[in-house]
N, C-alpha and C positions, 0 to 999 in steps of 0.2 A: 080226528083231532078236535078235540074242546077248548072254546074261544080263551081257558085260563093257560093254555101254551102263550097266550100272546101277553105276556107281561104290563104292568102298569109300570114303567119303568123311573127310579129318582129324579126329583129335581132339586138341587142340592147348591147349597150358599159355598162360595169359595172367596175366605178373605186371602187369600194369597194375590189372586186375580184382581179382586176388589182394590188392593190397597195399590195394586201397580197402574190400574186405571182411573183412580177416583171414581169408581161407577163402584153399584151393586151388582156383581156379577154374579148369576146362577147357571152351573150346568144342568142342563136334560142328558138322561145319560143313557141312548140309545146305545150307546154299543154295548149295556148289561142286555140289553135284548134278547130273548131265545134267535140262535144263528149268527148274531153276533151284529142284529143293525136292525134297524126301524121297517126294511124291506121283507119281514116275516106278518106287518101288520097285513099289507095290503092283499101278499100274496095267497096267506088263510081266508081273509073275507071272499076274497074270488072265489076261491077254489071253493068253499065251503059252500056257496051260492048258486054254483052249477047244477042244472038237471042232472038229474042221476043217469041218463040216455048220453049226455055228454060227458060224462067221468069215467062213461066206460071207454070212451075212445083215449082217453089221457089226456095229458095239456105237454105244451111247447114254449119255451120263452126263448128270449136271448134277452140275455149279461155279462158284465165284466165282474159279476161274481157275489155279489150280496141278496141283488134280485133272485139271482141264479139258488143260492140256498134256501132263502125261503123259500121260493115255488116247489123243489125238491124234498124240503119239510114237509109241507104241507100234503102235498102230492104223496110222500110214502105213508105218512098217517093215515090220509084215506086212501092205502090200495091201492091207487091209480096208477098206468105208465107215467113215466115222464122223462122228455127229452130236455136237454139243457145245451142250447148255442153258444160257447163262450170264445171270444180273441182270442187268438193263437198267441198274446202277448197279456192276458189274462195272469193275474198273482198264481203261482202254482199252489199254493196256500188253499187261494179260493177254490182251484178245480179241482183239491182233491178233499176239501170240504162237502163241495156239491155232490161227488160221489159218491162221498161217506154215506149219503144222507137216502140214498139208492139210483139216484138219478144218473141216466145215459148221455154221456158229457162227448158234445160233438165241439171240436177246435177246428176254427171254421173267420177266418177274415182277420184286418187287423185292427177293427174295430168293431165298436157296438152297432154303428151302419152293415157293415157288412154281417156280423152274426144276426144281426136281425132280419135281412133278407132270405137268409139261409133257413131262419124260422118258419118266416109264410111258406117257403117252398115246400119242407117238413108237413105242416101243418095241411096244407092244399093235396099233397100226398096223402095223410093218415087220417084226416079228417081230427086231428086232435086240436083242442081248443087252446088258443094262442092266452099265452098271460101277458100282456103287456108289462114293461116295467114303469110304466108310468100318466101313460094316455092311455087312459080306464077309470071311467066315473067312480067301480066299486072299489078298485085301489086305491084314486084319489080318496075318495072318502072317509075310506081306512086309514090311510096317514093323518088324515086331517083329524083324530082321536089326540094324537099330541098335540094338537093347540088347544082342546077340550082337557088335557093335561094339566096342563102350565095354566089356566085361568082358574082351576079349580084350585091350585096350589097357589099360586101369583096371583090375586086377582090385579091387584094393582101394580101390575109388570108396565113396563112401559115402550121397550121395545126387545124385539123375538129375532134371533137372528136362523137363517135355515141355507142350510147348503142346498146348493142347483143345480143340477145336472137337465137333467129332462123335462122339471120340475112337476113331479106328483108329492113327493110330497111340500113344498111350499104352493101350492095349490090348495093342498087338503087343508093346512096350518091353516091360509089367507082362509079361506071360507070360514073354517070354524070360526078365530078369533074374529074377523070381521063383523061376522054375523051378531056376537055378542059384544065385542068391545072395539066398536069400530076406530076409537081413538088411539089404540094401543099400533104402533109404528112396528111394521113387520119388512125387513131388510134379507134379500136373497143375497148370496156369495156366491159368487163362482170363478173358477179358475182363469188367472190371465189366459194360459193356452187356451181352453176353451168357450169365451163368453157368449153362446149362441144365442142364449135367451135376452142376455142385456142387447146384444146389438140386433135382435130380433123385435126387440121393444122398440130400440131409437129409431126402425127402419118402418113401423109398425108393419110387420108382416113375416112368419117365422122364413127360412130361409138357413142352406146352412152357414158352419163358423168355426174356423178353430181348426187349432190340428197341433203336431208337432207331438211333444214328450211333455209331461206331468207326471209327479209321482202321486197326483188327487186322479188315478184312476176312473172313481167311482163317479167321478162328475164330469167324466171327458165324454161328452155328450154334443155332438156335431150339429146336431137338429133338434130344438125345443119339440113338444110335441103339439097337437092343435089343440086339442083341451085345454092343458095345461097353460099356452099361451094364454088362449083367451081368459081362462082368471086371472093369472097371474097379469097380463095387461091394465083388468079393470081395479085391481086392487092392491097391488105393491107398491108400497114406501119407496122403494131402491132397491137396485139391483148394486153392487160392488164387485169388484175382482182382488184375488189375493195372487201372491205368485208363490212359490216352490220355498222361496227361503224362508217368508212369513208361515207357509205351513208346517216347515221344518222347525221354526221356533217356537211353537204352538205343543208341537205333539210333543218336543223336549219336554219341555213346562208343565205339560199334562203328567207325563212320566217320572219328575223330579218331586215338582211339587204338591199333584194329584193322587198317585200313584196308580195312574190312568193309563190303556195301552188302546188310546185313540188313531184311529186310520188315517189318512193324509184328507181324506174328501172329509172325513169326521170334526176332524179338528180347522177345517176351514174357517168357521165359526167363529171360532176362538180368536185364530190369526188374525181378524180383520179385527176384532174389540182391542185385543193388545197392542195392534198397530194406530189401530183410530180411537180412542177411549172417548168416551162419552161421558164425563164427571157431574156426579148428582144423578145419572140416571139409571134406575133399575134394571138391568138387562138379562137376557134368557142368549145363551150359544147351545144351540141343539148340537149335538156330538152323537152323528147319526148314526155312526160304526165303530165297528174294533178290528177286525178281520186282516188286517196288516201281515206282510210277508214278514218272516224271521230275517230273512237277509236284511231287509229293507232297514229293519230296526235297527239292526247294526249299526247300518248307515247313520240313522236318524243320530244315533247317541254321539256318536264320531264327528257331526255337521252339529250338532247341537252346543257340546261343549267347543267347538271351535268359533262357532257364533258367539259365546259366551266366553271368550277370552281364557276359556279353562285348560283348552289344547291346543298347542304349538305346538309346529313340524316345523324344524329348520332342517336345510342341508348345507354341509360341508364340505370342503376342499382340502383334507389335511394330507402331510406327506405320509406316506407309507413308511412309517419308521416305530419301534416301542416308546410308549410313553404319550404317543403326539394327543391321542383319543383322550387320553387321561387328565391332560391338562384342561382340555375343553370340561369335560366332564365335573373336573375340582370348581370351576368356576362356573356351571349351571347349579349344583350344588348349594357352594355358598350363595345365592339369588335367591335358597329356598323351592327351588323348582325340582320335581320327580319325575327320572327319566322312564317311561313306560314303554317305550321299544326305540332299537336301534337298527339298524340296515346299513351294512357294509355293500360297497359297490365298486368292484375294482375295476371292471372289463369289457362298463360301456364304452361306446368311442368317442365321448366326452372327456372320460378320464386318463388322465397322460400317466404315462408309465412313470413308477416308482409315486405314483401319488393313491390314493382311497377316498373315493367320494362315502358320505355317511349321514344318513336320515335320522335325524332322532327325532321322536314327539315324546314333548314335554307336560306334563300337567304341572299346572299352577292354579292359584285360588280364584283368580277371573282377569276380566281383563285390565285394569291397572296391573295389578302382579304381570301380567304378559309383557307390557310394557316397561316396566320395569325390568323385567329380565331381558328384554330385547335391547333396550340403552346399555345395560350391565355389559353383557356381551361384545355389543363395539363400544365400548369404555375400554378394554381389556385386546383391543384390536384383534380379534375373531373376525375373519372375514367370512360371511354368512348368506344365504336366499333363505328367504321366510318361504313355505310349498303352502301353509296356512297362518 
């Protein structure tokens, strides 16, 4: 593999964003990336940089799926074996990505802690050399090409925003830009479920953190790593947390207004500027992947427009008799509202005999129109539960 696999990837003005925040807002758009995320920078510089005595033994990583394809990229490029440790709770997406790519995809834990031990063991077995996904000088360094990015295109950016998992690459970011534009405010995110590295800061000493469900996968990272701490300690602005639904309104927004199909850890970035705007100020949201499950997206679009007042689901209690659906119906109608599916339900044990429980979701033009149709409705004494 030759170092032009590794993309110089856009940094691109969004007034859409801009005008919702009062900021200048610019995306980095890692998830154009070869493999689909900024984790093919780090993992080509490694692998590239190995003695050739060590490449013939292969390499070994464990990830939840981004690290996992670049290593695998890069690794079939040159030749080499290569194993891939992924969560048995891993995107299917991603692990059939990684295999595309040639690589031996073991599902292995229910987490990046747990595949990761399952690596050394691999590793200590074959003698093949470990890629780390993120506590690795030559990876750090490698990421940190994106803040060497954004200064060359931004010089006068003012603050960088970078999602956190492990943190390599806000590691790599802080060095480069620090090193050249030490004033410029560089802000980590990371997921409320798992804030290891913010509370690994407040406690000063890494330590694990976090647990539970996220759909920001890619940053569900339990244990900062030592490296990575200690820059990240000496040189971070702030650490933030976002949670599930601000990610969800993030990747919407990317997808509507962008015509972007950012990942949930990708679009972290984003969610914390739309939530917290910074007005007057120039800002950078790295969007460090794309790699997002087909299912997922579904979801996303479904949670997105109901965030956005555009889809209503109500349910009803109507008798089981001709006509009764119809009247309801005449009168979502005139509100201007479009019924997009319905759900008949005769035979839970909710529903009393001779009656039809009935789900519609409705699309409307946002949320006043929502509300509007929601008054409409018991105006007209509809007895109704709103499910969204």
């Amino acid at each position: 593999m030759r170092g032009a696999e590794v993309r110089k990837t856009p940094l691109v003005y969004s007034p859409t964003f801009s005008r919702m925040t009062g900021s200048e807002v610019y995306l980095k758009l890692e998830h154009r990336q070869k493999t689909g995320s900024f984790k093919i920078r780090g993992a080509h510089y490694k692998i590239m940089t190995l003695p050739d005595n060590e490449k013939k033994k292969g390499v070994v990583a464990a990830s939840a799926g981004n690290h996992a394809q670049g290593v695998a990229f890069a690794a079939s490029a040159e030749g080499i074996p290569c194993t891939i440790v992924m969560p048995k709770t891993a995107s299917p997406a991603k692990v059939a990505a990684t295999r595309g790519y040639g690589a031996n995809v073991i599902l292995e834990g229910s987490s990046y802690e747990e595949s990761w031990n399952k690596a050394r063991e691999i590793a200590a077995e074959t003698g093949a050399c470990i890629i780390h996904a993120f506590d690795d000088p030559q990876v750090i360094a490698a990421q940190g090409v994106i803040g060497l990015e954004i200064l060359e295109e931004l010089p006068d950016v003012d603050e960088v925003y970078i999602p956190v998992g492990g943190g390599g690459l806000a590691a790599g970011v802080l060095v480069a830009i620090k090193e050249k534009h030490p004033g410029v405010r560089v802000v980590g995110v990371q997921s409320s479920r798992f804030p290891a590295m913010k509370e690994s800061l407040d406690r000063g000493s890494t330590a694990p953190s976090g647990g539970g469900t996220t759909i920001a996968d890619g940053i569900s990272v339990r244990s900062p790593g030592e490296l990575t701490f200690a820059i990240i300690r000496e040189l971070i602005d702030e650490i933030v947390l976002v949670d599930d639904s601000e990610i969800i309104g993030a990747m919407f927004l990317l997808m509507e207004r962008s015509k972007s199909v950012v990942e949930p850890s990708g679009a972290a970035t984003l969610a914390h500027i739309l939530s917290n705007p910074r007005p007057g100020k120039k800002v950078v949201a790295v969007l460090a992947g794309g790699n997002v499950d087909m299912y997922l997206l579904g979801q996303i679009v479904d949670k997105g427009l109901a965030q956005t007042g555009r889809l209503l689901k109500v349910f009803i209690l109507l008798p089981d008799k001709p006509g009764a659906l119809k009247e309801v119906v005449d009168e979502i109608t005139s509100a201007n509202a479009n019924i997009v599916e319905v759900v008949h339900d005769r035979f839970s044990s909710e529903i009393n005999a001779g009656s039809a429980g009935v789900t519609l979701s409705l699309e409307t033009q946002g949320a006043g129109a929502a509300d509007g149709l929601v008054r409409h409705l018991r105006d007209r004494g509809i007895i109704f539960r709103l499910v969204t």
